[in-house]
Structures are given as structure tokens and as C-alpha cells.
Backbone as CSV, one residue per row, in Angstrom:
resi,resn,N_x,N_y,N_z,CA_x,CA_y,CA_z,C_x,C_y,C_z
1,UNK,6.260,8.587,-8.028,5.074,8.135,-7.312,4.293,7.180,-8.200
2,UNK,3.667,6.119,-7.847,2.792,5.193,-8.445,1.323,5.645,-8.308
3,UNK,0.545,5.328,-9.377,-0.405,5.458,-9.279,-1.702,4.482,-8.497
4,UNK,-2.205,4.755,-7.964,-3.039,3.607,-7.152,-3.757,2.744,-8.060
5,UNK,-3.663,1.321,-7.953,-4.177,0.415,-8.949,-5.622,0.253,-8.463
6,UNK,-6.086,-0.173,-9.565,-7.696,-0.086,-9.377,-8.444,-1.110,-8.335
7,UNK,-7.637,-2.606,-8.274,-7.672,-3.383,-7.182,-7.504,-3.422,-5.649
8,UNK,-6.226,-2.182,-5.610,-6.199,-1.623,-4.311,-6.909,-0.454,-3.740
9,UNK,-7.502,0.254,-5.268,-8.810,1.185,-4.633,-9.464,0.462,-4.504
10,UNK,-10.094,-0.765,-4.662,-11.706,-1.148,-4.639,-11.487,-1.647,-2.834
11,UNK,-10.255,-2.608,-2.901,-10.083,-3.167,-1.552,-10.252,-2.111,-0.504
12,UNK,-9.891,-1.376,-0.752,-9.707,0.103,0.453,-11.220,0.526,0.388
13,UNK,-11.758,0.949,-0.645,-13.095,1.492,-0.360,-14.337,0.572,0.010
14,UNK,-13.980,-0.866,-0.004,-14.625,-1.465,1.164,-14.878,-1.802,2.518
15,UNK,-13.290,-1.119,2.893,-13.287,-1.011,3.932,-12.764,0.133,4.487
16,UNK,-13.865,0.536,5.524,-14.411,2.096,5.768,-12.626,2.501,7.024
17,UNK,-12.196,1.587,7.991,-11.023,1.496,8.678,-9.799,2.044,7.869
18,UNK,-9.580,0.480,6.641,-8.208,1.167,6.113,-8.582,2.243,5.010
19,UNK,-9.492,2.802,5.068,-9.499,3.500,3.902,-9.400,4.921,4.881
20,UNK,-9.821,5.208,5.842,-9.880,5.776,6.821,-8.258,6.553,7.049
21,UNK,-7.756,5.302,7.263,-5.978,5.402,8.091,-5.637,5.721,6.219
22,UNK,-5.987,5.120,4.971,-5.321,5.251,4.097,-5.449,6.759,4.053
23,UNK,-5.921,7.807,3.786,-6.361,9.100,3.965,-5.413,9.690,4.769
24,UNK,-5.248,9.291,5.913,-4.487,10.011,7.072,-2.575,9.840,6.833
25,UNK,-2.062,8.593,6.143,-0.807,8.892,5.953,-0.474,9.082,4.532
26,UNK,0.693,9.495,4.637,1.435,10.486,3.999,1.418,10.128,2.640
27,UNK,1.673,10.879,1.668,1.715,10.471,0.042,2.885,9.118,-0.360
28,UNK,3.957,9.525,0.947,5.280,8.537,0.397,4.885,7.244,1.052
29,UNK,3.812,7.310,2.162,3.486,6.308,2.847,2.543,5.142,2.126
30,UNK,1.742,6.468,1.117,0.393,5.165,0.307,1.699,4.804,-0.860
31,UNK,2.480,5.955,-1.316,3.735,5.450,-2.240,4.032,3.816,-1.979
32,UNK,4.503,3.299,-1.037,5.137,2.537,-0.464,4.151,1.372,-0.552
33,UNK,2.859,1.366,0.153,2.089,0.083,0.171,1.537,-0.058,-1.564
34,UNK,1.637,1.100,-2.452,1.408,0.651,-3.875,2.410,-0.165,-4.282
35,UNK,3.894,0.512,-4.263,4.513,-0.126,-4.913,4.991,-1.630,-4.313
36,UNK,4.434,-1.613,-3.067,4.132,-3.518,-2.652,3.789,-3.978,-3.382
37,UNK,2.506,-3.755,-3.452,2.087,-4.246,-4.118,1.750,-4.549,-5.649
38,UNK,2.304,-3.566,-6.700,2.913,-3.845,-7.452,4.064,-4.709,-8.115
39,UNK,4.804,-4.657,-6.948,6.094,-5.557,-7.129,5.686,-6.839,-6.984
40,UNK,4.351,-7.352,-6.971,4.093,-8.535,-6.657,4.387,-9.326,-8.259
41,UNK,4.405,-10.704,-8.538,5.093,-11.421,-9.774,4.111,-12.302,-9.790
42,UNK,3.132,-12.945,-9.052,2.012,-13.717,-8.966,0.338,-13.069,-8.429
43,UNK,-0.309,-13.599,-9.249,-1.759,-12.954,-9.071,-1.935,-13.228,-7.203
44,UNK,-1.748,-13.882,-7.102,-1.714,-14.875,-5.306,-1.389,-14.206,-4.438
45,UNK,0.062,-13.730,-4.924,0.576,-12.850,-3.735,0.316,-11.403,-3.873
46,UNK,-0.414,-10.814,-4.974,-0.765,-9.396,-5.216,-1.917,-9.580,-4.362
47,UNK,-2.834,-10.866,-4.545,-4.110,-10.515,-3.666,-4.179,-10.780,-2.336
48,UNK,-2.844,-11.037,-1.940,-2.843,-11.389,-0.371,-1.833,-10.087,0.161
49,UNK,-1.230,-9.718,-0.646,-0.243,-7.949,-0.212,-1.959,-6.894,-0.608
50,UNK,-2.487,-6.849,-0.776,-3.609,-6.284,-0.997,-4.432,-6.259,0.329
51,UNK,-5.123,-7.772,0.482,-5.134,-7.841,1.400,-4.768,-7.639,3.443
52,UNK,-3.303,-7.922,2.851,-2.498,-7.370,4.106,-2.473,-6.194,4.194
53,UNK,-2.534,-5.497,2.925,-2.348,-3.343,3.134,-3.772,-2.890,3.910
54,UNK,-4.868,-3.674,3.620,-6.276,-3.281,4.645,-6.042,-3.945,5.818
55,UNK,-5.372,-4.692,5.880,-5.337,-5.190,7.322,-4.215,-4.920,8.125
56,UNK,-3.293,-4.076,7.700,-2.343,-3.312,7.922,-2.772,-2.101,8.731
57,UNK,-3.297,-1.632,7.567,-3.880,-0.187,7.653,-4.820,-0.302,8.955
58,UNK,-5.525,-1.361,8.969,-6.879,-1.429,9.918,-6.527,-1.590,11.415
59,UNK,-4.850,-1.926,11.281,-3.500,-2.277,12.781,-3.545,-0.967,13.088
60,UNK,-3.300,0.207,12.311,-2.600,1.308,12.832,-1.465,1.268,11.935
61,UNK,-1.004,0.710,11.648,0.327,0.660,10.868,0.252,1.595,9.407
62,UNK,1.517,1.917,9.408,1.667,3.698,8.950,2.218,3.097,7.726
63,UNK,2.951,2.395,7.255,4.088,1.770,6.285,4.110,0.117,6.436
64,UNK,4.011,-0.664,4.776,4.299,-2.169,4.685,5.221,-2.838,6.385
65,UNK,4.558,-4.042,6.234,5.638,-4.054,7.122,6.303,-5.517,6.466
66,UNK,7.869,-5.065,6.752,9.082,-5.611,6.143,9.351,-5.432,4.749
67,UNK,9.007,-4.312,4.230,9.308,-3.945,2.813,10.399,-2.749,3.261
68,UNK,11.373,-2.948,2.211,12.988,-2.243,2.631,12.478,-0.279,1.839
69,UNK,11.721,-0.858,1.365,11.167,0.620,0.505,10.925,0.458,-0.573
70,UNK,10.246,1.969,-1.890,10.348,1.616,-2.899,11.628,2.142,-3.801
71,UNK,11.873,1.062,-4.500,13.194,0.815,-5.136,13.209,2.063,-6.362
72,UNK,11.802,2.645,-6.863,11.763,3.262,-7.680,12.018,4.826,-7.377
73,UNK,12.104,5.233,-5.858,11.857,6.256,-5.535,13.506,6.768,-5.076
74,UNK,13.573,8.420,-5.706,14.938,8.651,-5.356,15.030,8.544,-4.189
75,UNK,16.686,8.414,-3.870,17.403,8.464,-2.480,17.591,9.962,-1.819
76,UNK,16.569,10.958,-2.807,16.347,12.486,-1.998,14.678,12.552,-1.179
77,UNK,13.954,11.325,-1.793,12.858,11.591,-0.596,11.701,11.595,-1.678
78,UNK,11.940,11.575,-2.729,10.977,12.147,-3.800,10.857,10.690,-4.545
């Protein structure tokens, strides 16, 4: 599991929606939009996958969308 970066707490606790839905899914689910955003390689696209995870979240949407998963996480679920 990744730990939540301090950029994607601040983004979330400004907004009362995705922080809302962030709460409501699952541990492997916030798993997943961290390690998005982690995997990012440019400051640009970390702050626009950041971006997209509150405005994701603020859709209804449960999990990244079009991310294959995280690569770090075993193939038992854990």
C-alpha cells in the first residue's frame, strides 16, 4: 500500500465532494489513485492526475480511469 502524498491530501481536503467519495471507497481503491499518481515522471502531469483524482472522485467514479492497476501490488489482492 502507498502512503497518501501530502499534495493529494491537501487537494482532497479542499474539496469537501472528493474527499467525501475518497472516504467511502475501498483501501485498494485510494491504493490505486495514489499510486497514479505517483507514477507520474513530470511535475505537470502529477498536478493534472491530482487534479483528475478530485474530479474523478467528484464523477462518482470508484477507481483511476484507464490505469491497468498498481504494478506494485501483489497478484493475491494485497
Amino acid at each position: 500500500m502507498h502512503a497518501l502524498p501530502r499534495d493529494l491530501r491537501t487537494a482532497l481536503v479542499a474539496d469537501d465532494v472528493a474527499l467525501t467519495a475518497w472516504l467511502d471507497i475501498t483501501p485498494l481503491a485510494r491504493n490505486e489513485f495514489i499510486c497514479w499518481v505517483e507514477d507520474a515522471k513530470k511535475a505537470e502531469t502529477r498536478a493534472r492526475r491530482i487534479r483528475r483524482t478530485c474530479e474523478e472522485l467528484d464523477d462518482g467514479m470508484r477507481r483511476p480511469c484507464c490505469w491497468p492497476g498498481c504494478s506494485h501490488r501483489e497478484r493475491t489482492g494485497r
